[in-house]
C-alpha positions as CSV (number, residue, x, y, z in Angstrom):
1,X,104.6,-8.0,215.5
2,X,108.0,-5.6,216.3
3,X,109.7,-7.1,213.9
4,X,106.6,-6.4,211.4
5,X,106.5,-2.8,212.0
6,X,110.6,-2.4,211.7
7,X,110.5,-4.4,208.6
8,X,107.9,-1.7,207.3
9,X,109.3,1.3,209.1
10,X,112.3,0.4,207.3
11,X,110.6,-0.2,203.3
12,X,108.9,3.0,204.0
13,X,112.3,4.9,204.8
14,X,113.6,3.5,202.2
15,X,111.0,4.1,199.8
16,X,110.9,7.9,200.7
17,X,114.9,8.1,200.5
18,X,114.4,6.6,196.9
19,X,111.5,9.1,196.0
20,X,113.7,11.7,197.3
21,X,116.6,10.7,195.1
22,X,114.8,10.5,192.4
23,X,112.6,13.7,192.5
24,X,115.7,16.5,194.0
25,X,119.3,14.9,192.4
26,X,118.3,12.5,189.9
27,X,115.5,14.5,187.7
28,X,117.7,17.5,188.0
29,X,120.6,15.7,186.6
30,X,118.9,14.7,183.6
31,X,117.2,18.0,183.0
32,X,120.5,19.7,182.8
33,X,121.2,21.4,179.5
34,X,124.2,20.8,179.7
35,X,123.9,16.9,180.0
36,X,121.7,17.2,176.9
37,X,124.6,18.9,174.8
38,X,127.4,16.4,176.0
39,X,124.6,13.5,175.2
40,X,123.9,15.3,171.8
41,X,127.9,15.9,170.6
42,X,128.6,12.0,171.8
43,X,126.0,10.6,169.5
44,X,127.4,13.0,166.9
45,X,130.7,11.7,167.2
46,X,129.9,8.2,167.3
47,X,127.4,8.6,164.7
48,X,130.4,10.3,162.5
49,X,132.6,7.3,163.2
50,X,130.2,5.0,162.2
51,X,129.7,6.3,158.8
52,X,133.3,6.4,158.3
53,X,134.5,3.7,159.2
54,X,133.5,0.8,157.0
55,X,129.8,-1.4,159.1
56,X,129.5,-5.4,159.3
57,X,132.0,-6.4,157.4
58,X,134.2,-9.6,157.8
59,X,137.5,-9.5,160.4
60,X,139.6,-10.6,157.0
61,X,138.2,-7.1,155.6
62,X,139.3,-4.7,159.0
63,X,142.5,-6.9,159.4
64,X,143.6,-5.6,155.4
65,X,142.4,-1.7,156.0
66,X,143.4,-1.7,159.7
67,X,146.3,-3.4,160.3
68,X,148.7,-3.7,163.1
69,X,151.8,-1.9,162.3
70,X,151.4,1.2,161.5
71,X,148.0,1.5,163.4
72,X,145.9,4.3,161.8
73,X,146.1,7.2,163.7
74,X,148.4,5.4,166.4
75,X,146.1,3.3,168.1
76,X,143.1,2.2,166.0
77,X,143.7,-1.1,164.7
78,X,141.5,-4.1,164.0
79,X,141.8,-5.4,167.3
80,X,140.9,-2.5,168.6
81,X,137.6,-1.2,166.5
82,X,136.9,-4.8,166.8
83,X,136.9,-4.9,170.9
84,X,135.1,-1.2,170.7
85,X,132.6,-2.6,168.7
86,X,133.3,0.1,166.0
87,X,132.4,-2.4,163.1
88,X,129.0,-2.2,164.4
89,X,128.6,0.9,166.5
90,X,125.1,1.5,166.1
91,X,124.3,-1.8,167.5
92,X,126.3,-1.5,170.3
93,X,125.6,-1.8,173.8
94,X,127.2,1.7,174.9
95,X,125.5,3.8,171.5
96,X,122.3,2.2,172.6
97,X,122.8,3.5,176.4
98,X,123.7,7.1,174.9
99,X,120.7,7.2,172.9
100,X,118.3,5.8,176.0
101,X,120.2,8.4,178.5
102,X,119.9,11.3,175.8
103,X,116.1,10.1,175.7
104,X,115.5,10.2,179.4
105,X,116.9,13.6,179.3
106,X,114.8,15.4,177.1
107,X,111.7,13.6,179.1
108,X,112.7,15.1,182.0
109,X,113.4,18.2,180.4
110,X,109.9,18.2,178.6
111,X,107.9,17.4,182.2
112,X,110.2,20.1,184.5
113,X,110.9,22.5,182.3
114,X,108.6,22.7,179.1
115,X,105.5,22.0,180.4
116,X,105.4,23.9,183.7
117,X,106.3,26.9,181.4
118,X,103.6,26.2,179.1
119,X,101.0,25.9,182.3
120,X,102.4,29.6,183.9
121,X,102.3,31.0,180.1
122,X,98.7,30.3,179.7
123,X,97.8,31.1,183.2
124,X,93.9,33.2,183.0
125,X,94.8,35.7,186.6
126,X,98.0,36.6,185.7
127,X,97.0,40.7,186.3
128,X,98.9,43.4,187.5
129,X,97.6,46.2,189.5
130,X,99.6,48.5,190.4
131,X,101.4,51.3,188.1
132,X,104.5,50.2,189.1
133,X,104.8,47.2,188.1
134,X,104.9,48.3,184.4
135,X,108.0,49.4,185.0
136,X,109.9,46.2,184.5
137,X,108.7,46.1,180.7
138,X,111.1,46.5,178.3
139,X,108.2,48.2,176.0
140,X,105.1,50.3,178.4
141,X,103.3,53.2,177.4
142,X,101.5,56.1,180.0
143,X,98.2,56.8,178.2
144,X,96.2,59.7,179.8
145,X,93.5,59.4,177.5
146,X,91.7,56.2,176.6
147,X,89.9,53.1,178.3
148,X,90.0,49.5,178.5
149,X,86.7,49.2,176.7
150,X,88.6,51.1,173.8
151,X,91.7,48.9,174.1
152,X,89.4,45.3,174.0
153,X,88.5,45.4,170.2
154,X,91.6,46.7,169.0
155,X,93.5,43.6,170.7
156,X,90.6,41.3,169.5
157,X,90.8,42.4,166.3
158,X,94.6,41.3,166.1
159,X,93.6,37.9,167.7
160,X,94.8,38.5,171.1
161,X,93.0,36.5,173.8
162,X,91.8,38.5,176.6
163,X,91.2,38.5,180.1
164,X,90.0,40.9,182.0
165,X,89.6,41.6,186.3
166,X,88.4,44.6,187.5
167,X,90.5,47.9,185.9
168,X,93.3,45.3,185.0
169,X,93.7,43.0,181.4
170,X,95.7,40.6,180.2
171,X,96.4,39.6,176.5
172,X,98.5,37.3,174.9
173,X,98.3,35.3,171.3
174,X,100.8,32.9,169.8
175,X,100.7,30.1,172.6
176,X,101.8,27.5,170.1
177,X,105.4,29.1,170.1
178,X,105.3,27.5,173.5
179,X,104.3,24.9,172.3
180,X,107.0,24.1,169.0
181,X,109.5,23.4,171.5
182,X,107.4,20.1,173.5
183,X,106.5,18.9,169.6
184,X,110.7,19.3,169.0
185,X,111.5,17.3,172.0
186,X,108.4,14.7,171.5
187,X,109.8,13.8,167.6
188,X,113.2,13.8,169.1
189,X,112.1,11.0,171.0
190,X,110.4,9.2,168.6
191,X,113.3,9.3,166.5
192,X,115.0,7.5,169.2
193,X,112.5,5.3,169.9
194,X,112.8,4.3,166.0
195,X,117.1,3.9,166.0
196,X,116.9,2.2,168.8
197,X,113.9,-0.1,167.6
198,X,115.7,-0.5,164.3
199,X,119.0,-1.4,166.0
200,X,117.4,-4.0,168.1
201,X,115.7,-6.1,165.6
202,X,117.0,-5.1,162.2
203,X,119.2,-6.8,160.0
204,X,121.5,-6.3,156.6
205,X,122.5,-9.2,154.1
206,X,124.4,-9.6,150.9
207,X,123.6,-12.0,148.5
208,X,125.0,-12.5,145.1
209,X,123.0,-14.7,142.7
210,X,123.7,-15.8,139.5
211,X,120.9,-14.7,136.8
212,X,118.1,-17.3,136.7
213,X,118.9,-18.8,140.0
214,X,116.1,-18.8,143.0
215,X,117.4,-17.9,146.8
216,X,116.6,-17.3,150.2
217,X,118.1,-14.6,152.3
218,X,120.6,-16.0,154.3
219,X,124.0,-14.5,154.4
220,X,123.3,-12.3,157.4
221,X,126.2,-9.9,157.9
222,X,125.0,-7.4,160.5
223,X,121.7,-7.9,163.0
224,X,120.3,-7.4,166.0
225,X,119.9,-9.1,168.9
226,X,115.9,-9.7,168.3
227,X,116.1,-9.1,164.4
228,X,115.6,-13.4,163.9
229,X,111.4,-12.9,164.4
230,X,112.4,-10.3,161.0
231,X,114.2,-13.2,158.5
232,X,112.1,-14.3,155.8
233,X,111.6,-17.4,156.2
234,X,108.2,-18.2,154.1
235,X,109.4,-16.5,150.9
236,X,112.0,-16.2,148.4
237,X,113.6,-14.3,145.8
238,X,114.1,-15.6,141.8
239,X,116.7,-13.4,139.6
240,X,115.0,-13.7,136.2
241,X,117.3,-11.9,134.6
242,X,120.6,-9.7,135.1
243,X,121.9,-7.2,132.6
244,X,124.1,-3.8,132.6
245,X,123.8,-1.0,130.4
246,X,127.0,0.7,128.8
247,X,127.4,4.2,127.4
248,X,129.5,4.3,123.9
249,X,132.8,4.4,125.5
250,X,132.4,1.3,127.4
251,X,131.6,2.5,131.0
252,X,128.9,1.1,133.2
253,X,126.1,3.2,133.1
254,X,123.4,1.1,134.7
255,X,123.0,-2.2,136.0
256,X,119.2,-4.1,136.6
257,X,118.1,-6.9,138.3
258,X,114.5,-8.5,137.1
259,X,113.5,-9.7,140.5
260,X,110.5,-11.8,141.6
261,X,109.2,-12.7,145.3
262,X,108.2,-16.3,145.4
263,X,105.5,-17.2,148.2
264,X,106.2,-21.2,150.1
265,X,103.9,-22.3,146.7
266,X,106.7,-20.7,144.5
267,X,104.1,-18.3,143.2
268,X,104.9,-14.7,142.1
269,X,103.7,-12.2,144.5
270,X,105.4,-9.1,143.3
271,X,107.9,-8.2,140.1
272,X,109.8,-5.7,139.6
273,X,113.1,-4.5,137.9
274,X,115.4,-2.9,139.9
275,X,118.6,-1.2,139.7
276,X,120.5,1.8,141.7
277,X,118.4,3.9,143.9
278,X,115.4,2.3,142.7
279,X,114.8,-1.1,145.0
280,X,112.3,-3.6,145.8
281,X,110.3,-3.7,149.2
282,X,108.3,-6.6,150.4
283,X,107.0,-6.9,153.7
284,X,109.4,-4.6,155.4
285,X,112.7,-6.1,153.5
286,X,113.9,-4.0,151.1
287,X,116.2,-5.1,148.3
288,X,119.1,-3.0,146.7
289,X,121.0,-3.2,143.7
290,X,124.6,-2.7,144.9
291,X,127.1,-4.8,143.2
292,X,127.5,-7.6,140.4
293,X,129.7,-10.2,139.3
294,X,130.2,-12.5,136.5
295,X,129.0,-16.2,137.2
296,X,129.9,-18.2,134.6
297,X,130.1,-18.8,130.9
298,X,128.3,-20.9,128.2
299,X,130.5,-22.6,125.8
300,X,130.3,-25.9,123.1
301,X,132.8,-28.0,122.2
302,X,132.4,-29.2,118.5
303,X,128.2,-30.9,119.0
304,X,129.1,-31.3,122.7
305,X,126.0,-30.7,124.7
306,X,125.9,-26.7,126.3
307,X,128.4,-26.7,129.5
308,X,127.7,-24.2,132.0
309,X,131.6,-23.8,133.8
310,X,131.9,-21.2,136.8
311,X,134.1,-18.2,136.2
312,X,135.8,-16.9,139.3
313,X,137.1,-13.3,140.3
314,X,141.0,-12.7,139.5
315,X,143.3,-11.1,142.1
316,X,144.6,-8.2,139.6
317,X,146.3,-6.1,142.9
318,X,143.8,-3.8,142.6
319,X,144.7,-3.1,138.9
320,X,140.8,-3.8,138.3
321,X,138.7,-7.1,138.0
322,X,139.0,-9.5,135.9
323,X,137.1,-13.2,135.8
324,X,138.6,-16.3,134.2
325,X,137.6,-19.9,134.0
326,X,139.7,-23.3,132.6
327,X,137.8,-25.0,129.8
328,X,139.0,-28.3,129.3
329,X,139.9,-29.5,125.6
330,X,140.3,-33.0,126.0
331,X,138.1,-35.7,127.9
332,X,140.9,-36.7,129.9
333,X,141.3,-33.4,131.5
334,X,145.1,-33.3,130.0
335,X,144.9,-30.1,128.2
336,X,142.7,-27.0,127.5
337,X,142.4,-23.2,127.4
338,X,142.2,-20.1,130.0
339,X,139.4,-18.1,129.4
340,X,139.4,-14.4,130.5
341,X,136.9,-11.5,130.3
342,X,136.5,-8.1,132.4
343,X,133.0,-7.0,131.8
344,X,129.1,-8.6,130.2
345,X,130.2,-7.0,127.0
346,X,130.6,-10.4,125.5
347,X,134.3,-10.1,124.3
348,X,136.4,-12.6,125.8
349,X,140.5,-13.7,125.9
350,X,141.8,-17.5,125.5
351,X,145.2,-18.0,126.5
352,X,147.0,-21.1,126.7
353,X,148.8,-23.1,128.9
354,X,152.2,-21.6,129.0
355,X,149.7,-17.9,129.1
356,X,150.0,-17.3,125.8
357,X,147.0,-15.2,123.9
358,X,145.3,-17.1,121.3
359,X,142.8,-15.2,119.9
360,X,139.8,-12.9,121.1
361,X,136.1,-13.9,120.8
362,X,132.8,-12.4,121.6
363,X,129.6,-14.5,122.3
364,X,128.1,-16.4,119.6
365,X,131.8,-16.9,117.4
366,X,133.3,-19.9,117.7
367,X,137.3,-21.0,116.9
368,X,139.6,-23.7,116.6
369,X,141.6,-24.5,119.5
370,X,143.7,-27.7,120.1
371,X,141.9,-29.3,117.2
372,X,137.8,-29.0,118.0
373,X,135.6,-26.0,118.0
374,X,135.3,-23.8,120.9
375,X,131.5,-21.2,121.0
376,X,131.4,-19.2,123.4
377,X,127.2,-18.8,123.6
378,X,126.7,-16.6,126.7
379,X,128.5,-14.9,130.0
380,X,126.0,-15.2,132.8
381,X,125.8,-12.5,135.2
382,X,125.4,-12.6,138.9
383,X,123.5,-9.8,141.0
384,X,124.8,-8.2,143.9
385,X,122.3,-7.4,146.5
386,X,122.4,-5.6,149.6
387,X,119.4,-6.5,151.9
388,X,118.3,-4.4,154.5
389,X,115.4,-4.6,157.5
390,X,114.9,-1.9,159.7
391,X,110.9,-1.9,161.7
392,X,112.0,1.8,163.1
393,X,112.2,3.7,160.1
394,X,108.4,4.5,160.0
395,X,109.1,5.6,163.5
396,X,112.3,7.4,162.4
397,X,110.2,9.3,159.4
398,X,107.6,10.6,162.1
399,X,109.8,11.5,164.4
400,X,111.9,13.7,161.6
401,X,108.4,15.0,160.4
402,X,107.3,15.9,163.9
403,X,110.8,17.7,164.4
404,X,110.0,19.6,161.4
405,X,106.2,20.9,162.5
406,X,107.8,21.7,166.2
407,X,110.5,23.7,164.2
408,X,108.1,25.9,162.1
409,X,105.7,26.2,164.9
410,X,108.9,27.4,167.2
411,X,108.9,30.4,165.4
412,X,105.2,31.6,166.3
413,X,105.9,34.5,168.5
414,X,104.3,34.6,171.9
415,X,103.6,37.8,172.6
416,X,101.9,39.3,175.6
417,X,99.9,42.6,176.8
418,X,99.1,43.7,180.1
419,X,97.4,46.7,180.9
420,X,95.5,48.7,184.1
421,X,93.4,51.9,184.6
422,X,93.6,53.6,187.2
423,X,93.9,57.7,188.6
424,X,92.3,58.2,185.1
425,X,95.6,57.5,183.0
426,X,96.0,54.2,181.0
427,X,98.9,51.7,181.3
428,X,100.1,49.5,178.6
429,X,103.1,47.4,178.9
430,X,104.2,44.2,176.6
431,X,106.8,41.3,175.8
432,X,107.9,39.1,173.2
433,X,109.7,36.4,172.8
434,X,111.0,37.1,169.3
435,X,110.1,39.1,166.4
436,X,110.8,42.5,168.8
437,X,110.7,45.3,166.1
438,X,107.0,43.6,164.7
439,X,105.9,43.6,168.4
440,X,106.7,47.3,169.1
441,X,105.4,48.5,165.9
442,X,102.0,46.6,166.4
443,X,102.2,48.4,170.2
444,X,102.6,52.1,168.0
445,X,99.8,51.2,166.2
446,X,97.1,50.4,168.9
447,X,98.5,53.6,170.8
448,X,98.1,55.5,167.7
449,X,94.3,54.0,167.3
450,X,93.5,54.8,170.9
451,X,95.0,58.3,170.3
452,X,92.6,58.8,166.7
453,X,89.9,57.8,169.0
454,X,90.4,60.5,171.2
455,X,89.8,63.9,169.0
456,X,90.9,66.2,171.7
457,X,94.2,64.8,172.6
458,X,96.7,67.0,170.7
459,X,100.0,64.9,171.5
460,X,100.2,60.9,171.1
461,X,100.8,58.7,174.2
462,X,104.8,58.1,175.1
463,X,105.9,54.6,173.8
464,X,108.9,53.9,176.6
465,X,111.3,51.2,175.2
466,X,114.5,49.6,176.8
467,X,117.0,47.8,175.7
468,X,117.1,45.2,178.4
């Protein structure tokens, strides 16, 4: 039984040291503003570095741009942003923390600070009765002519709520300015809610298919730790078609993609033509036209059946791309031609074997080479797609319109009128939280009114202002 109540004595201490903790250093803490800012500016930062420093690309690619000796900056090398987690910084364990920390921080904020303010601001006995106590107001007025029963409808009329006790009132109007800020810190925190959601089980994948071929998203490059429920698994993508656009000179000017989700069934489900800044979404996967490549070519030999041979990217040094493909000219493999070409265009290069140019052809001509007939019928294109998930932008987009509404609503001004009579003279005093020179000229002009109502007052009441 003694060992019962110290086993208890000691859970209860313990669970008041914890409450204790919790309630007078730890909620404190968080609801520091200035906690907030340093959260704020380390999310910036990191948020900055992600977007400059290329996401979720292969170790081959940071080892080229980031190399070793000299390091950028003198320490960031690919070891390095890879060990940070820089490649992936939005997904990372410590971003994630920042966002949850900067989170908790404008909750506690919002429940110690906000909404204790917005409970005192709309408080019903919040009188003053003595004529004193106007003093403290930046903006009071000493009427000694006029009444309360006077000053009611000219405050109603400008949609001031009133309460009234005794020979004292209270006014105010504008309680949603109070209110902007909560709505701010409530879509900032949706907005988390949706980055972090998004981080956790999103994904991005690149695929590049040839035109006419049929695939399933599978060349992950960046996910989530929970993004594997997201994959599509029970539908698929055909290219019908791939083309690009020139202008006159030769330039790209657009590229499309003809792009059909197939169901398990290989049905058609949706169809539509995509190309930059105009994608495809299908059940929360959207679909991006963001590269293209040249897949192969279409060629005869003499009344040879069609061969399809694949054409692979040239290493030019950055000099700009070029594809090429061997076409064997003799059945033993023993000789043939080099086939070149740097765009859909349709005009193509032969060389031979010792690199020599031959001739130039565009689709559809045909020429003698090594004694047969070489047409060239067709380049096929290949579509570069950027594939992206994220289940927290719908989250994101409410929390960024929610921002917006607290924003607007922010700039409401709360404004607030006290007044008493008493020894037969008339006290008026008032605050605002913004819009000052609108508050003191709406004050003039319900002194004025009480002072038009009053025929045998020759002077108007004293408006005192301070600049406190």
């Amino acid at each position: 039984m003694a060992i019962n109540d110290s086993l208890s004595a000691k859970h209860s201490s313990w669970k008041t040291a914890s409450q204790y903790f919790f309630k007078r250093e730890l909620v404190p803490l968080l609801a520091d503003l200035r906690l907030a800012i340093a959260l704020l500016l380390l999310i910036a930062l990191f948020s900055i570095s992600g977007t400059v420093i290329e996401q979720g690309q292969p170790i081959a690619f940071y080892q080229a741009n980031y190399p070793e000796d000299p390091a950028l900056f003198g320490f960031l090398t690919w070891k390095v942003l890879l060990i940070l987690g820089l490649d992936h910084v939005y997904r990372t364990w410590w971003f994630l923390a920042l966002l949850i920390l900067f989170g908790s921080s404008l909750t506690a904020c919002t429940f110690k600070r906000q909404l204790p303010a917005l409970r005192w601001f709309s408080r019903t006995w919040n009188f003053y009765t003595q004529p004193r106590q106007f003093q403290k107001f930046a903006l009071s007025a000493e009427c000694d002519r006029g009444s309360l029963e006077e000053l009611v409808p000219l405050l109603e009329h400008r949609r001031y709520r009133l309460f009234r006790q005794g020979d004292s009132l209270y006014a105010h109007k504008g309680l949603a300015g109070r209110i902007g800020p909560i709505i701010v810190h409530v879509g900032i925190l949706i907005i988390l809610l949706g980055g972090i959601g998004g981080a956790l089980t999103g994904f991005i994948a690149q695929e590049l298919v040839p035109s006419g071929e049929t695939f399933q998203i599978h060349n992950i490059t960046d996910a989530g730790p929970l993004a594997e429920p997201q994959f599509p698994k029970d539908w698929s993508v055909k290219v019908n078609r791939f083309w690009i656009d020139y202008t006159p000179d030769g330039t790209i000017n657009q590229f499309y993609s003809d792009l059909s989700v197939l169901d398990q069934d290989n049905q058609e489900v949706q169809r539509k033509t995509i190309h930059v800044n105009e994608p495809l979404r299908h059940r929360g996967v959207t679909l991006y036209q963001a590269d293209w490549a040249i897949a192969a070519v279409r060629v005869r030999l003499n009344n040879s059946p069609i061969f399809q041979l694949p054409m692979a990217q040239l290493d030019t040094g950055g000099r700009g791309r070029l594809w090429g493909t061997w076409i064997p000219t003799k059945p033993d493999l023993s000789t043939g031609v080099s086939l070149v070409t740097k765009d859909l265009q349709g005009m193509v290069l032969l060389y031979n074997t010792s690199g020599k140019l031959l001739t130039t052809l565009r689709t559809g001509m045909s020429t003698e080479v090594n004694g047969i007939t070489l047409k060239v019928l067709e380049l096929v294109g290949s579509t570069g797609l950027q594939i992206k998930a994220d289940p927290g932008i719908p989250l994101v987009y409410a929390g960024f319109g929610l921002l917006m509404l607290g924003v607007m609503i922010s700039y409401v001004s709360h404004s607030q009128i006290w007044a008493l009579q008493t020894d037969g003279k008339l006290y008026v005093g008032g605050r605002t939280n913004r819009a000052q020179v609108t508050f003191e000229r709406e004050i003039l002009a319900v002194l004025d009114q009480l002072s038009a109502n009053q025929p045998q007052q020759t002077t108007h009441p004293e408006l005192v202002t301070d600049s406190r």
